[in-house]
PASEBA-1860 file (N, C-alpha, C; in nm, 3 decimals):
! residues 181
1> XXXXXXXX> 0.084/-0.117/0.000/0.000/0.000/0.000/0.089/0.124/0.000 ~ 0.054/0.230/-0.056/0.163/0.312/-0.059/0.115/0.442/-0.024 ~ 0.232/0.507/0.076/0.176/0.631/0.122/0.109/0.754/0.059 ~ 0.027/0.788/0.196/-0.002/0.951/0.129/0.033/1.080/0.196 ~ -0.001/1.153/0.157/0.022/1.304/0.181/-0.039/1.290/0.386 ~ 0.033/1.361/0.444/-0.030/1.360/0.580/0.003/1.527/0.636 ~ -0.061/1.590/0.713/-0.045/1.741/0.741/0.093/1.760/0.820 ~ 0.156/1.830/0.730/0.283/1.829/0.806/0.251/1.916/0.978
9> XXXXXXXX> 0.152/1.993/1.035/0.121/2.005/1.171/0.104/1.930/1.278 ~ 0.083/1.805/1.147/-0.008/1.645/1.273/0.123/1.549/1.272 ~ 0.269/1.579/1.235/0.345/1.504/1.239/0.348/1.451/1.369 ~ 0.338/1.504/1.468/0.370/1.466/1.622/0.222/1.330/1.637 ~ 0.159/1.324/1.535/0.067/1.251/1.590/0.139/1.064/1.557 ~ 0.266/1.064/1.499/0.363/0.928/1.476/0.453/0.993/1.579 ~ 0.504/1.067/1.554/0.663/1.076/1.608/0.651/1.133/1.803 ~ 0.538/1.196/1.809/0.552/1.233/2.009/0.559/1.118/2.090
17> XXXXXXXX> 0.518/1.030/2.052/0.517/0.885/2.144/0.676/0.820/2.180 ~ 0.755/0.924/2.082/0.881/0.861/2.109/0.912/0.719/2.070 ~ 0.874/0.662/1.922/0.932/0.556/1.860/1.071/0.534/1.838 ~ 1.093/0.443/1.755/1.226/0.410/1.738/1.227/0.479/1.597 ~ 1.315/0.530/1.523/1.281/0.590/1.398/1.433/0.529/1.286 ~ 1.402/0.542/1.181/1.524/0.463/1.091/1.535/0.605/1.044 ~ 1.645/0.669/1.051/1.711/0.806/0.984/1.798/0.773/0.855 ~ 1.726/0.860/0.741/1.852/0.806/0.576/1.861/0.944/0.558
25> XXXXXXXX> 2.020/0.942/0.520/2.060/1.025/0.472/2.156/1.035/0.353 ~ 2.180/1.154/0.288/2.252/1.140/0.130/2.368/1.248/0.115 ~ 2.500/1.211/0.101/2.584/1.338/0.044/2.661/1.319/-0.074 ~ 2.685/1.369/-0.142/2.757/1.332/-0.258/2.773/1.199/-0.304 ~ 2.666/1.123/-0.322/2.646/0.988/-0.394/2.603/0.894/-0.317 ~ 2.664/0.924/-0.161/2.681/0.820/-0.037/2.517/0.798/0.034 ~ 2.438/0.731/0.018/2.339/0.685/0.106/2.369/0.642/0.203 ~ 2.299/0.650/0.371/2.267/0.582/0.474/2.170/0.575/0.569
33> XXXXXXXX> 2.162/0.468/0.645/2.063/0.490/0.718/2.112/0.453/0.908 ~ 2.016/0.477/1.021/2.092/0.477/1.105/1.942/0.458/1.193 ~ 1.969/0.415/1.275/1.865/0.367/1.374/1.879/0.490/1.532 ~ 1.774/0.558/1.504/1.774/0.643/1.637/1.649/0.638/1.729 ~ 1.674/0.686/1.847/1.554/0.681/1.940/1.615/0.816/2.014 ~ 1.671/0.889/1.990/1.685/1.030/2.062/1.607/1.115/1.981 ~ 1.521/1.170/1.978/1.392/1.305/1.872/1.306/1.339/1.999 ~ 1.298/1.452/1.948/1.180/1.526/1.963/1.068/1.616/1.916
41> XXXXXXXX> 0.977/1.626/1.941/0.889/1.724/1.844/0.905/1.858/1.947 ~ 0.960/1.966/1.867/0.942/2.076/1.937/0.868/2.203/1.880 ~ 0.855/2.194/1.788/0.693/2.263/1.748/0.609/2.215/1.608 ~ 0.481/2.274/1.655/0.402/2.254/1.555/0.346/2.261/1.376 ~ 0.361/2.368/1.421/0.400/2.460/1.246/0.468/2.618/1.285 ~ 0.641/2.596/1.182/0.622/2.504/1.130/0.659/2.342/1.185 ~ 0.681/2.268/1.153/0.722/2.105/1.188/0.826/2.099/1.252 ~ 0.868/2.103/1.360/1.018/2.106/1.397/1.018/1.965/1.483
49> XXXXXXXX> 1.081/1.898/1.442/1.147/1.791/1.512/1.339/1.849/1.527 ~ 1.383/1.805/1.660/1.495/1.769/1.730/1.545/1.642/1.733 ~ 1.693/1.596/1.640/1.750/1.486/1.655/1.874/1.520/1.752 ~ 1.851/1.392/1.795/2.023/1.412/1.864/2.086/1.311/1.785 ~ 2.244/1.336/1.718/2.326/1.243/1.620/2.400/1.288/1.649 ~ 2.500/1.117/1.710/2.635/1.140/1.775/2.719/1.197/1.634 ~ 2.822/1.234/1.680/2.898/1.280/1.571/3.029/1.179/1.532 ~ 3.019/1.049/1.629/3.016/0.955/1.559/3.016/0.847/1.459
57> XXXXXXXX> 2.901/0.885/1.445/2.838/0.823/1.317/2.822/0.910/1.198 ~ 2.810/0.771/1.032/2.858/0.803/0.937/2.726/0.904/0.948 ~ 2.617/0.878/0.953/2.470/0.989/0.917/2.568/1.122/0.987 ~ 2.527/1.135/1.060/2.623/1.305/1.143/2.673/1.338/1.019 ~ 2.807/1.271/0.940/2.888/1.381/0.879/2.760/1.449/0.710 ~ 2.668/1.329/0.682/2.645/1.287/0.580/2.510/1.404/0.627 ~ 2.458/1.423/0.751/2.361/1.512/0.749/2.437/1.639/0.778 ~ 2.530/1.654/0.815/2.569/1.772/0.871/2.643/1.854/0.738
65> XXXXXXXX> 2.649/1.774/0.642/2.709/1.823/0.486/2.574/1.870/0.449 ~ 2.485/1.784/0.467/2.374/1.813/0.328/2.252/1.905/0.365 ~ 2.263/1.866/0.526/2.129/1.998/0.600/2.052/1.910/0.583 ~ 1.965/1.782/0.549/1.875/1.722/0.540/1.873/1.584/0.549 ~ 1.743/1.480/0.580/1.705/1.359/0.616/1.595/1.313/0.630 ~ 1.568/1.192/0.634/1.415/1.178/0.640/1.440/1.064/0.776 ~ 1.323/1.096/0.790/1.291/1.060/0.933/1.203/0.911/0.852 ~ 1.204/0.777/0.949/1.114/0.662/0.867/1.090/0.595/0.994
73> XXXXXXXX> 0.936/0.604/0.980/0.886/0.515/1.099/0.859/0.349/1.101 ~ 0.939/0.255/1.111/0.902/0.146/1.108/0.829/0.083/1.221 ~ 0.738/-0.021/1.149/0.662/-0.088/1.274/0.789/-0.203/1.332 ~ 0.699/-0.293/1.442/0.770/-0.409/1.537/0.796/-0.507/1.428 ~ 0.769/-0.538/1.280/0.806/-0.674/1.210/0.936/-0.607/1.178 ~ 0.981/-0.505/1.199/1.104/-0.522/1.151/1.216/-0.486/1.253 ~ 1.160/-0.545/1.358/1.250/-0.531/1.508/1.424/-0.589/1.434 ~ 1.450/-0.710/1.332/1.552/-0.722/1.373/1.616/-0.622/1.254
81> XXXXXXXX> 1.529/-0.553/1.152/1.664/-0.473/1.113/1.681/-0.328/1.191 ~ 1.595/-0.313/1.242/1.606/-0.205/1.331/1.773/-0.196/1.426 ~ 1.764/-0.333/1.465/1.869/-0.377/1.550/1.978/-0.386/1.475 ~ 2.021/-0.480/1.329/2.100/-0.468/1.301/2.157/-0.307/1.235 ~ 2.063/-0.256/1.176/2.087/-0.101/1.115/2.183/-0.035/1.225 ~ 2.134/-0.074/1.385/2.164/0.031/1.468/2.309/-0.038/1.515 ~ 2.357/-0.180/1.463/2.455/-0.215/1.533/2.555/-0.285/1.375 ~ 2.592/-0.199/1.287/2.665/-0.233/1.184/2.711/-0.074/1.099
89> XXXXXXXX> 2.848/-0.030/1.054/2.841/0.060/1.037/2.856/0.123/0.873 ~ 2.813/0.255/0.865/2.769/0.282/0.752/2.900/0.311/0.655 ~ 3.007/0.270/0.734/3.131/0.344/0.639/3.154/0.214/0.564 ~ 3.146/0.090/0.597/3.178/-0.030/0.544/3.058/-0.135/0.503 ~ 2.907/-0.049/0.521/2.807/-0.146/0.464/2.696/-0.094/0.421 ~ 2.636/-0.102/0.291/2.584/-0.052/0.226/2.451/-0.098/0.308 ~ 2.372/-0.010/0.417/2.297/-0.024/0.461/2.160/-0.053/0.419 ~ 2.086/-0.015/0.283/1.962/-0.041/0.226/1.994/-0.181/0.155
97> XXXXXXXX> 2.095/-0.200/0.084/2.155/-0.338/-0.001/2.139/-0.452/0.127 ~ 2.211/-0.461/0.212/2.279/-0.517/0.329/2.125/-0.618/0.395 ~ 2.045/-0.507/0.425/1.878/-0.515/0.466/1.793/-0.558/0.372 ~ 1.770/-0.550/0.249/1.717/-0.518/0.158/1.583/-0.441/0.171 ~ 1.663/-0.355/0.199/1.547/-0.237/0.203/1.539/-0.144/0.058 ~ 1.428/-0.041/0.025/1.400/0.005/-0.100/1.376/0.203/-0.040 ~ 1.499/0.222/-0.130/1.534/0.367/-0.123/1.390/0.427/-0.217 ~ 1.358/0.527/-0.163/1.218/0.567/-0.176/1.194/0.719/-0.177
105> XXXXXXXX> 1.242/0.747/-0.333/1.288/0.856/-0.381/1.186/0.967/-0.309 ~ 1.228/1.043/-0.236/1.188/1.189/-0.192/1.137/1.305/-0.252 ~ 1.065/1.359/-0.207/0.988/1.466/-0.273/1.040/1.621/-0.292 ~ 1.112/1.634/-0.175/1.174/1.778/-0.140/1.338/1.778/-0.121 ~ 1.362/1.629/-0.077/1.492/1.654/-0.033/1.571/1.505/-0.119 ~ 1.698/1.521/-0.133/1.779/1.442/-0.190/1.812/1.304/-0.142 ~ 1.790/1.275/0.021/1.778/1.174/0.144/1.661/1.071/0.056 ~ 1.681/0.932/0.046/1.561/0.908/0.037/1.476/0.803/0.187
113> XXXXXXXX> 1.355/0.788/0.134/1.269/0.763/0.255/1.301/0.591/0.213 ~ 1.242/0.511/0.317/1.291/0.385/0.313/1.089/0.321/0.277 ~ 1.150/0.262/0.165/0.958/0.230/0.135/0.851/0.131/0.190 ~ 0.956/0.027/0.302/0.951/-0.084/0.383/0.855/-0.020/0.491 ~ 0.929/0.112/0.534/0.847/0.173/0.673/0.720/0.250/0.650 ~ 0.621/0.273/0.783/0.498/0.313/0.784/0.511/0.440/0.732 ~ 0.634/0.525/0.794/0.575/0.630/0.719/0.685/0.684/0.710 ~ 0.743/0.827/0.606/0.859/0.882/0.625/0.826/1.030/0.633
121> XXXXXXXX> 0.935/1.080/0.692/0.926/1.219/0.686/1.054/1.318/0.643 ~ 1.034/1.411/0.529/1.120/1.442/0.486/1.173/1.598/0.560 ~ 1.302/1.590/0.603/1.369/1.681/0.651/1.446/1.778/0.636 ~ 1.446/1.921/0.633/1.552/2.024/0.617/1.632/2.069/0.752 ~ 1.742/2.111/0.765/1.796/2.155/0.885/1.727/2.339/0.874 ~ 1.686/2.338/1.001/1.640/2.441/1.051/1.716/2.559/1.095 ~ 1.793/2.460/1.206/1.855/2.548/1.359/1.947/2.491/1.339 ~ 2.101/2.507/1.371/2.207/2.422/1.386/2.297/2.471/1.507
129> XXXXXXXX> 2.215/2.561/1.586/2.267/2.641/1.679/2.328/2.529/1.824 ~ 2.267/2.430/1.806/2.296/2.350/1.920/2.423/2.212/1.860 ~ 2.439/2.204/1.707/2.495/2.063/1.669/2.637/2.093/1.707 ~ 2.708/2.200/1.715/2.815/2.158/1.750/2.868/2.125/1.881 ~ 2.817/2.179/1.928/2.842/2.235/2.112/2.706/2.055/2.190 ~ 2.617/2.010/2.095/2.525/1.901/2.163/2.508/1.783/2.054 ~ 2.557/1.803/1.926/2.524/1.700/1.822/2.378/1.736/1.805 ~ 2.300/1.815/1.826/2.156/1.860/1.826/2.124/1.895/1.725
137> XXXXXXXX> 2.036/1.849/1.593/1.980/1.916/1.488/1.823/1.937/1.491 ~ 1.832/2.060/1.461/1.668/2.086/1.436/1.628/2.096/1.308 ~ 1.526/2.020/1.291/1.481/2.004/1.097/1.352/2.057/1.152 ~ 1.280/2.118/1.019/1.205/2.114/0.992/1.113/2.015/0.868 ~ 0.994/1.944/0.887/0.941/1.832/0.850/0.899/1.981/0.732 ~ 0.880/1.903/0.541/0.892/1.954/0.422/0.784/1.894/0.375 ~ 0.776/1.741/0.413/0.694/1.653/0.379/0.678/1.518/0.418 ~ 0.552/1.489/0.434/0.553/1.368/0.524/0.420/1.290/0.439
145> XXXXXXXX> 0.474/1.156/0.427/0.395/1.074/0.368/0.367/0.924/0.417 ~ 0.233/0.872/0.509/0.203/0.771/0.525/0.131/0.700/0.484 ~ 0.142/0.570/0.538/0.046/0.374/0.504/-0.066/0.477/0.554 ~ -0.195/0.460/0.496/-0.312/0.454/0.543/-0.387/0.348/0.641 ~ -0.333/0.287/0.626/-0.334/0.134/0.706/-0.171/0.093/0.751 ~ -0.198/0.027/0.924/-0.323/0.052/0.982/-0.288/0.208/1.088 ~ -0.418/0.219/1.121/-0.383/0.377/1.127/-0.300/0.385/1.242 ~ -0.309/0.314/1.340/-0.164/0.309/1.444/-0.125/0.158/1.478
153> XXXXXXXX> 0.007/0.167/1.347/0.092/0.048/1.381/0.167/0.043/1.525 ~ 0.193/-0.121/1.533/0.299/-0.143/1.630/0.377/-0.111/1.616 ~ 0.455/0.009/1.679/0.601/0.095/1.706/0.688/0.024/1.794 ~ 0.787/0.024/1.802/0.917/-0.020/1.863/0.984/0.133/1.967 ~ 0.981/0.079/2.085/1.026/0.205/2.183/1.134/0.121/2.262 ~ 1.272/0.179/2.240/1.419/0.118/2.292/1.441/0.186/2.373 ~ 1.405/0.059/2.516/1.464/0.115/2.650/1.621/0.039/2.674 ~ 1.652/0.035/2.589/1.836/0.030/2.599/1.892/-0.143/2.618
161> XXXXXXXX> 1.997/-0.188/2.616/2.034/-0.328/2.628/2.028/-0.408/2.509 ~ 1.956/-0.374/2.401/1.905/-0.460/2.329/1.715/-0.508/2.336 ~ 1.678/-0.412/2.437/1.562/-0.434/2.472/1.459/-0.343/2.417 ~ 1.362/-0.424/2.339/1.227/-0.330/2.280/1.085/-0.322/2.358 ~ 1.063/-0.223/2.394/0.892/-0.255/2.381/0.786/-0.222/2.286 ~ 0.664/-0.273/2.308/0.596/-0.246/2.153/0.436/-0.270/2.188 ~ 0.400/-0.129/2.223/0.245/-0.097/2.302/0.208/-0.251/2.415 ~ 0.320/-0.280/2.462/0.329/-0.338/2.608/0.380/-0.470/2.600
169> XXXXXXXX> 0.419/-0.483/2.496/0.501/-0.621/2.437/0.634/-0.585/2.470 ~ 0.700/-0.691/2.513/0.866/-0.671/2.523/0.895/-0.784/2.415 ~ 0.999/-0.696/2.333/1.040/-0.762/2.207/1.248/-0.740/2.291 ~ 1.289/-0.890/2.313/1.431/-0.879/2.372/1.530/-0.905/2.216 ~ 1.544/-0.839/2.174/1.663/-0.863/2.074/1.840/-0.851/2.118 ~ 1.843/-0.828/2.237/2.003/-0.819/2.325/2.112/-0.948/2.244 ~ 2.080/-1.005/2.199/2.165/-1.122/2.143/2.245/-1.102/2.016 ~ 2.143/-0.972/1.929/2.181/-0.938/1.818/2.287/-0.796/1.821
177> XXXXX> 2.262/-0.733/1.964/2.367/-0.636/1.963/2.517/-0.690/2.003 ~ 2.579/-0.548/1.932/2.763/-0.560/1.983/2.786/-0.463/2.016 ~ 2.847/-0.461/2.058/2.968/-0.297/2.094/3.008/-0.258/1.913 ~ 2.983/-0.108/1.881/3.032/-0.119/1.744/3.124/0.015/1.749 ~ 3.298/0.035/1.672/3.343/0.121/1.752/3.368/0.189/1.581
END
C-alpha cells in the first residue's frame, strides 16, 4: 500500500510517542541509514522535530554536509533490522543493499525515505545552533507521507540493552547487539 500526503502540523501525531525511527541520509552519492531513538517534536508549524546524532556516526557527517534527512517510521516486524541497522556501520556497509530495504525517492529533499516503513518524513535543517556544542539538529518536517493502514501500527520504543517494547510487548533482541566502535 503506498503512502499519502499527511499534514505536516499532525506530524507529532507518529513521532511524540517517542518511537524508534530509521534516519537516511545522502551526500555526494553516499546513502545511509541509522537507527535512532533520541527526537523530539518541538513545534508545531512550522514542523520542527529535534534529533540528537552522535557525531560519531557516518549519518552526522552525511547530514551535517547536506542539511537534510528523512525521518522513517518502522513498525515491530522489523524489530531485527532495526537492530542490526543500529549495530553495523555505515562506512563499510551498504545499509539499504545489506537489509534489503527500498530507497524511496523523496519529494523535497535528496535523502531518500525507506519504502519498507509506515511512514517517512522528509527533513531540512532548521537550527544548527545546538549541533556543534550538543550533536543537536533541528529540521524542519517539508513533507511527510504515510500507510493509510493501519492507522496506528505497532512501534518499537528502545529502552536500551538490546531491549524493545511495543504498546506493552517486550520484544528482547540483546543477542543481536555488539559494541560497534
Amino acid at each position: 500500500m503506498n503512502k499519502q500526503h499527511w499534514p505536516l502540523e499532525d506530524v507529532r501525531h507518529w513521532l511524540e510517542p517517542g518511537p524508534v525511527v530509521l534516519v537516511s541520509s545522502h551526500w555526494q552519492g553516499k546513502n545511509n541509514i541509522m537507527t535512532l531513538g533520541w527526537h523530539t517534536i518541538l513545534e508545531f508549524s512550522p514542523s520542527l522535530v529535534g534529533l540528537m546524532i552522535s557525531a560519531g556516526n557516518v549519518s552526522y557527517a552525511l547530514i551535517h554536509q547536506s542539511g537534510e534527512c528523512v525521518i522513517n517510521l518502522p513498525d515491530a516486524s522489523m524489530v531485527d533490522i532495526v537492530s542490526g541497522i543500529g549495530n553495523c556501520r555505515g562506512d563499510s556497509t551498504d545499509k539499504f543493499a545489506h537489509f534489503d530495504l527500498t530507497a524511496e525517492k523523496s519529494e523535497l529533499v535528496a535523502a531518500p525515505g525507506i519504502a519498507e516503513c509506515h511512514a517517512s518524513f522528509e527533513c531540512r535543517l532548521y537550527d544548527d545552533a545546538l549541533v556543534e556544542r550538543y550533536n543537536f539538529f533541528i529540521f524542519e518536517v517539508v513533507a511527510a507521507r504515510v500507510k493509510p493502514e493501519p492507522e496506528w501500527p505497532q512501534t518499537l520504543h528502545y529502552t536500551g540493552g538490546g531491549i524493545f517494547r511495543g504498546d506493552g510487548e517486550v520484544i528482547d533482541r540483546h543477542r543481536l547487539f555488539t559494541k560497534v566502535s
